[in-house]
C-alpha positions, 0 to 999 in steps of 0.5 A: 500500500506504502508503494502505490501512495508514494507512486500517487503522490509522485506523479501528481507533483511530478504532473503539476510540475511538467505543465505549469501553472497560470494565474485563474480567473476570478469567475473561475477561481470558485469553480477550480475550488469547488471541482477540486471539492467535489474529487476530494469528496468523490473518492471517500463518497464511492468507498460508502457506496462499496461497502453499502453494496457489498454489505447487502451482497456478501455479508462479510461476516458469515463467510469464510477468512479466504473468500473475505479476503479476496473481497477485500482485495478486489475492493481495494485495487479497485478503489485505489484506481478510483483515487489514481484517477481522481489524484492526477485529475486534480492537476491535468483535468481541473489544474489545481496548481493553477490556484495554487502557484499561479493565483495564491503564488504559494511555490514562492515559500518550500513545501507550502504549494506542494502541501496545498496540491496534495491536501485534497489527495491526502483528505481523500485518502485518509477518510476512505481509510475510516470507511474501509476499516469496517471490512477489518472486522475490528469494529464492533457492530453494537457500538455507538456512532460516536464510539465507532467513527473514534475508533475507525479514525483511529485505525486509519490515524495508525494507517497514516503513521506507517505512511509517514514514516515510509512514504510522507516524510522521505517525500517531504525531505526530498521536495524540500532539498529541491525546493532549497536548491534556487536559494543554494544556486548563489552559494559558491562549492564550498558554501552548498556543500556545507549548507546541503550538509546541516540540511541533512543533519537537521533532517537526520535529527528531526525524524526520530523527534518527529516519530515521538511527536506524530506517533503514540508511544509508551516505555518498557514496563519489563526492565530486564527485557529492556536491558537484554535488547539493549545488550545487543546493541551494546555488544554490537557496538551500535548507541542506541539512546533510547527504546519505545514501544509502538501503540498502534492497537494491536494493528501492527508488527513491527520494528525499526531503528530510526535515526542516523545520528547516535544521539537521537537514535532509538528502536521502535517494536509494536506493541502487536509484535511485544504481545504476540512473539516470545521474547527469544524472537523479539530479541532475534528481530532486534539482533537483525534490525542492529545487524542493518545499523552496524552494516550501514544499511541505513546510510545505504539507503538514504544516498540511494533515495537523496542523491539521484534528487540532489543530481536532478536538482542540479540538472535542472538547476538552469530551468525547465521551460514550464509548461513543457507541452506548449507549443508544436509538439516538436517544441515540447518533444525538444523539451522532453527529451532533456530529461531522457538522462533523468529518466534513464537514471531513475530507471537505473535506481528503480533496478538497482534499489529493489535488488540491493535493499532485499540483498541488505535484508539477507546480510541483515538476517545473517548478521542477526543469526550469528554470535559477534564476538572477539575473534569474529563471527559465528553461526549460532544455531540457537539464534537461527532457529529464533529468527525462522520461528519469527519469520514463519510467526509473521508470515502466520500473522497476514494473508500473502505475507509469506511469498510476497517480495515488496520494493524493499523487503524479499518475501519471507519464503526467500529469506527463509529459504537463505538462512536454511541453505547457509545453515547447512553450509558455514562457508557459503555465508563469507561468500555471500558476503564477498559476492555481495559487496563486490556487486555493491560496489559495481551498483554504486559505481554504475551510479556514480557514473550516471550522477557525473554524467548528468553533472557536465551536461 
């Protein structure tokens, strides 16, 4: 779901970029608003409709776990084509951004004209979410109103957190880099640089806060339990400054660490995965969440999503004629094509983040079922057999989870699979790691090619 709200969220800016905006008439301006209105209502509208009619069609609580699932699903691929259609209408049908850049001017503050664009999006999305969580069976039919919508809008509210932590903020951080850029252009190198650096610093700093800010959390009741999580970070050598327990109502399980920086990083477990896994398997899912900090999985990942930003920004630092499709069409092909290099090193990332973060998820795995002592590391079958029993305890716990591979997760089938063939054999897991370092060398020299390559243009 993380992946088809960041691709939303990506063409509609990426749309209201390419064909500008114009200031609106006045007798137009309350129109623009009230289509704009009008989708924002829509989307949310058909969510009620659909559960009404499937409600008096198949009563999703007489029938089977399977065949309500399968509903379900259909339900949701639908309307997330309904939203699809919806969100790019708001740009290249009602042209939003022609109030929003070109009459309110808001482009002339960073972030600001991006928030209003996506408002509608966003509002829709949310309130079809409050629907929807009746088909999750969690709300109560003998509730009152009142009492349901509070606990539907509370689903939905850890809906949104997983989606700002996955999607929202590193979206938000990327705009603003490109937005920052046309104040940095007057900067000479060494200015930029340090300029871009506090940015980053700021930005590594601020989500872990963010996180404490937007997200219900609690503190360890079991301070022994704590203690033992945090030896392994300590053993690791990996600071940790704090830990906290996710409350998403038993929705979720999960954990992350968050934070770059070691002052402000912490581990976060859900509350569902705190209730539910023994404590030898939490412990084994917290050895493989300090196996992607020591690994600098993280830092990793972070250049891999910033960096290709950081080059289209300065690609395009000189200016983009906007809107790109006016004029002949051989004008606006011309227009296009300058951003062939772009596409080809989008293309490049799209290929080679899937690849290298399921690789990171397998080193992770192993990291997480070895004992790191002072002579190195060693298989240690207590904490492979730990890890399996919480991978087969997770994919038990949501349908499809078991052979689903996400954009930056392999399927736990696979990773299942990898840890039972490097048990079999130690010596196969030194030459996992030298394969693949070297291929992770090879990915990131491709991709420091390509960023040159767009630099001298």
């Amino acid at each position: 779901m993380n992946l088809i709200v960041a691709a939303v969220i990506v063409l509609t800016l990426l749309g209201s970029e390419l064909i500008g905006a114009t200031p609106v008439k006045n007798e137009q301006l309350w129109l623009t608003i009230f289509m704009v209105g009008v989708l924002a209502v829509l989307v949310p509208g058909l969510a009620i409709f659909q559960t009404y009619f499937v409600s008096l069609q198949i009563p999703l609580n007489r029938i089977e776990a399977k065949q309500r699932n399968q509903v379900i699903a259909r339900l949701s691929a639908c309307h997330s084509a309904v939203w699809l259609s919806a969100s790019l209408a708001t740009v290249w049908a009602i042209r939003w951004q022609d109030v929003v850049r070109g009459t309110w001017q808001l482009d002339r503050w960073p972030l600001l004209d991006e928030l209003f664009i996506l408002l509608p999006i966003v509002f829709s999305l949310f309130t079809s979410w409050i629907i929807f969580s009746d088909l999750t069976g969690k709300i109560s039919k003998s509730d009152s109103l009142c009492l349901s919508m509070k606990r539907k809008t509370e689903i939905a509210f850890i809906r949104f957190q997983s989606c700002l932590l996955f999607v929202i903020f590193p979206t938000v951080t990327i705009i603003f880099i490109r937005d920052l850029e046309p104040y940095l252009s007057n900067l000479n190198a060494f200015e930029r640089s340090a300029s871009l650096a506090a940015i980053l610093l700021a930005l590594a700093a601020g989500l872990p806060l963010l996180l404490l800010t937007a997200c219900s959390h609690t503190k360890f009741n079991d301070q022994v339990f704590e203690n033992q999580i945090k030896s392994i970070f300590i053993q690791n050598r990996v600071p940790l400054r704090r830990l906290r327990i996710w409350r998403t109502g038993n929705q979720i399980a999960n954990a992350a660490v968050v934070g770059l920086i070691p002052r402000y990083r912490m581990l976060i477990l859900s509350d569902k995965l705190m209730d539910l896994f023994p404590r030898n398997e939490v412990l084994a899912i917290a050895r493989h969440e300090a196996g992607h900090v020591r690994l600098w999985h993280t830092f990793t990942r972070l250049c891999f999503i910033t960096l290709p930003v950081l080059a289209i920004a300065q690609t395009q630092s000189t200016g983009l004629a906007t809107p790109v499709f006016d004029g002949s069409p051989l004008e606006w092909l011309g227009e296009v094509s300058t951003l062939v290099p772009i596409g080809i090193y989008l293309a490049f990332l799209l290929i080679s983040l899937p690849w290298i973060s399921h690789q990171m998820e397998y080193e992770a795995d192993i990291f997480a079922c070895q004992t790191q002592g002072p002579h190195g590391a060693a298989p240690d079958s207590n904490y492979t057999n730990d890890l399996k029993n919480a991978l087969l305890r997770l994919a038990a716990l949501g349908r499809g989870y078991y052979e689903k591979q996400t954009l930056l997760h392999p399927s736990l089938k696979q990773r299942i699979e990898l840890i039972e063939k490097l048990e079999s054999n130690s010596k196969k897991i030194n030459q996992f790691k030298r394969s693949f370092s070297r291929r992770r060398y090879l990915v990131l020299a491709c991709f420091t090619a390509i960023w040159i390559s767009l630099s001298l243009r």
